[in-house]
GUSEDREN-863234 format. One record per residue (C-alpha): x, y, z; residue number from 1; residue in one letter. Coordinates in Angstrom, 1 decimal. Layout:
<atoms>
atom x=X | y=Y | z=Z | resi=NUM | resn=a;
...
</atoms>
This chain:
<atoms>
atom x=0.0 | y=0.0 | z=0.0 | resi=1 | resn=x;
atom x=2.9 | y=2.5 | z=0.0 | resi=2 | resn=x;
atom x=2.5 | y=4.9 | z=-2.5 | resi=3 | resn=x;
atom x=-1.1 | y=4.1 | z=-2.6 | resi=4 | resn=x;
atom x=-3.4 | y=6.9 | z=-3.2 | resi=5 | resn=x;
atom x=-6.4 | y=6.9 | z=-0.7 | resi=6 | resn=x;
atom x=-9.7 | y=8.8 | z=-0.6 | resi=7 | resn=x;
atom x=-11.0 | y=10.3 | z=2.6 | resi=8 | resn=x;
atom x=-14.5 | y=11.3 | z=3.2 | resi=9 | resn=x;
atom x=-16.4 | y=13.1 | z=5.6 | resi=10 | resn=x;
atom x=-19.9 | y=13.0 | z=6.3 | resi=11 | resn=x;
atom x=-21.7 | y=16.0 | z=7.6 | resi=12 | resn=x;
atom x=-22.8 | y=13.7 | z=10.9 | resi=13 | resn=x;
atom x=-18.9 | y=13.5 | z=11.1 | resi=14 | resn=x;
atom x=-18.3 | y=10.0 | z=10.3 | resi=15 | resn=x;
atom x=-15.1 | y=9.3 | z=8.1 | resi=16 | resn=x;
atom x=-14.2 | y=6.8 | z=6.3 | resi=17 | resn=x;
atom x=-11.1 | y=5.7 | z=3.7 | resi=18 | resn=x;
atom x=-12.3 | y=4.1 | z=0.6 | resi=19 | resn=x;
atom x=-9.0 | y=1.8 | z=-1.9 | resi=20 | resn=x;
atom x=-10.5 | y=1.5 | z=-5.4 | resi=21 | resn=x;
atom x=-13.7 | y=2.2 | z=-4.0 | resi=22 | resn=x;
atom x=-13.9 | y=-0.3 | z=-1.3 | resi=23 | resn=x;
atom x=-13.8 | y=0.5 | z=2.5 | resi=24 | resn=x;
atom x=-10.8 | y=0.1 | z=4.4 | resi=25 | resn=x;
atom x=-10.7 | y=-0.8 | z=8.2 | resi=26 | resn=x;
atom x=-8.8 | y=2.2 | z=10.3 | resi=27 | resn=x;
atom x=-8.1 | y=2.9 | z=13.8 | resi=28 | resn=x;
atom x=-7.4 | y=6.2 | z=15.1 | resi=29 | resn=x;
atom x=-4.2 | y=6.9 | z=16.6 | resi=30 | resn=x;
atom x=-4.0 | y=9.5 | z=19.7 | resi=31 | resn=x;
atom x=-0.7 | y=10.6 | z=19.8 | resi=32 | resn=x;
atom x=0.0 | y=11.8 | z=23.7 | resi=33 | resn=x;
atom x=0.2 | y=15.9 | z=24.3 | resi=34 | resn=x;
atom x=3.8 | y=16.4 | z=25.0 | resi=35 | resn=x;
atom x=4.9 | y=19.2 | z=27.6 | resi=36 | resn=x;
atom x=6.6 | y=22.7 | z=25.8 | resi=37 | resn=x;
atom x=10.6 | y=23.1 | z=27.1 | resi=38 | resn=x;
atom x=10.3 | y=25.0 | z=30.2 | resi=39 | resn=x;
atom x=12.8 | y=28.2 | z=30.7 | resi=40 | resn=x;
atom x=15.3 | y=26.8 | z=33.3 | resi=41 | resn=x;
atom x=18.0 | y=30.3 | z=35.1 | resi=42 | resn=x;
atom x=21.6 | y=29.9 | z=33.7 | resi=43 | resn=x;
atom x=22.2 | y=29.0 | z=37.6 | resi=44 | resn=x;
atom x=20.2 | y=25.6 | z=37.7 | resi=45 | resn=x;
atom x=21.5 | y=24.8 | z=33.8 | resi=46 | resn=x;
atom x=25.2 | y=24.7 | z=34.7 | resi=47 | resn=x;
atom x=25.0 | y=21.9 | z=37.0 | resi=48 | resn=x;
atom x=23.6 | y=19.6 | z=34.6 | resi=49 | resn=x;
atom x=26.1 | y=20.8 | z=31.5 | resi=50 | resn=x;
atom x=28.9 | y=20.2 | z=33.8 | resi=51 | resn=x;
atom x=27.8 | y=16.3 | z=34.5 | resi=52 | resn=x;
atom x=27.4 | y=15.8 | z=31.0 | resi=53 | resn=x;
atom x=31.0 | y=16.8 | z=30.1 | resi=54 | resn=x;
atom x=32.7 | y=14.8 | z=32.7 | resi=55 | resn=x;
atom x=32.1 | y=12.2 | z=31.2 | resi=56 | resn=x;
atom x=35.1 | y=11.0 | z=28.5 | resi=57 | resn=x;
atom x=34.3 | y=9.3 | z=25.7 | resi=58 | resn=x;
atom x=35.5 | y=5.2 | z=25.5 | resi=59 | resn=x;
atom x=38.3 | y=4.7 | z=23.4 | resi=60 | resn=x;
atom x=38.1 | y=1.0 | z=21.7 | resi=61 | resn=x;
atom x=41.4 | y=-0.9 | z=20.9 | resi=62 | resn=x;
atom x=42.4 | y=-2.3 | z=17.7 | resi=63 | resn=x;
atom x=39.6 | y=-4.9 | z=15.9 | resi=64 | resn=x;
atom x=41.0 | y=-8.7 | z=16.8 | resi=65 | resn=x;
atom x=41.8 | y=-10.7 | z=13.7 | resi=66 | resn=x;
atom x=39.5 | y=-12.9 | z=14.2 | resi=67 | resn=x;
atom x=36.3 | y=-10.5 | z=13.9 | resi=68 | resn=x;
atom x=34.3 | y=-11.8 | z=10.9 | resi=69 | resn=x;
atom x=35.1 | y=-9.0 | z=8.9 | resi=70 | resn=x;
atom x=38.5 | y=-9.2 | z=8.7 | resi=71 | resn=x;
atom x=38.1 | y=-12.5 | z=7.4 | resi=72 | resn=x;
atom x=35.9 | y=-11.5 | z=4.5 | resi=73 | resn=x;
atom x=37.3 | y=-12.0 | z=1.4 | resi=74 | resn=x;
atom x=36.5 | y=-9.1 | z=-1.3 | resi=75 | resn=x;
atom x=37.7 | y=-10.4 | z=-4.4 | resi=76 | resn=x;
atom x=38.6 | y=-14.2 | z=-5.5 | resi=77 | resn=x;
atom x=42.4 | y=-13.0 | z=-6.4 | resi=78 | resn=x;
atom x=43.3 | y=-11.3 | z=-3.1 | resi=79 | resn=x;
atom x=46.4 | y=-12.2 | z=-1.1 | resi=80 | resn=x;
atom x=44.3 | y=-13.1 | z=1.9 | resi=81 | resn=x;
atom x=42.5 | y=-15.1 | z=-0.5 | resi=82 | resn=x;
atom x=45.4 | y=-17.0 | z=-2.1 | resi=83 | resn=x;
atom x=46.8 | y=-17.5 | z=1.6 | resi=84 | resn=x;
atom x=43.3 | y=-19.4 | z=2.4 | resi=85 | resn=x;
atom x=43.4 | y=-21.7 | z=-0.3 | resi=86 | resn=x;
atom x=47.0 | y=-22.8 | z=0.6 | resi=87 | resn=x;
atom x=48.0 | y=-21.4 | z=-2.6 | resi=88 | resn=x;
atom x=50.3 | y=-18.8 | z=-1.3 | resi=89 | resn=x;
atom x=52.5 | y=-18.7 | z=2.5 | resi=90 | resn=x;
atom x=52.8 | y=-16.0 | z=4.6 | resi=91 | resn=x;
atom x=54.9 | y=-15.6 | z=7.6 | resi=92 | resn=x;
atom x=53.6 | y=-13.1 | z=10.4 | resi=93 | resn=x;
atom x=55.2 | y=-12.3 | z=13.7 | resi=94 | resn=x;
</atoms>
């Protein structure tokens, strides 16, 4: 149905209905909750809260293993890591 072009109607008792190639679809009607407007807070209250926020340092993460599944994907059929797989080709690491 995406894409689908829909026609609404209103009768003059309010009742409304959604018709698909002239046939009536089921609906429900969603009530989406009131949320509250941003209250003004003094520069004196803000602070506190700006300060927790940047104490916080962000987590450095090491090197990926080389055994995380992506390292071990192989992008083309000709590739050294390839070769080295098949047995077709030796590599010594330390």
């Amino acid at each position: 149905m995406r894409g689908a072009h829909v026609e609404v109607r209103e009768k003059s008792n309010g009742e409304i209905t959604i018709e698909y190639k002239q046939r009536p679809l089921e609906y429900t009607i969603y009530c989406e909750q009131e949320q509250q407007q941003g209250k003004v807070i003094e520069a004196k209250l803000l602070q506190p809260a700006a300060a927790r926020a940047a104490a916080r340092p962000k987590q450095k993460r090491g090197p990926v293993p080389m055994t995380h599944p992506w390292r071990l994907f192989d992008f083309t059929e000709n590739s050294m890591l390839a070769k080295e797989r098949r047995g077709e080709l030796c590599i010594l690491r330390r």
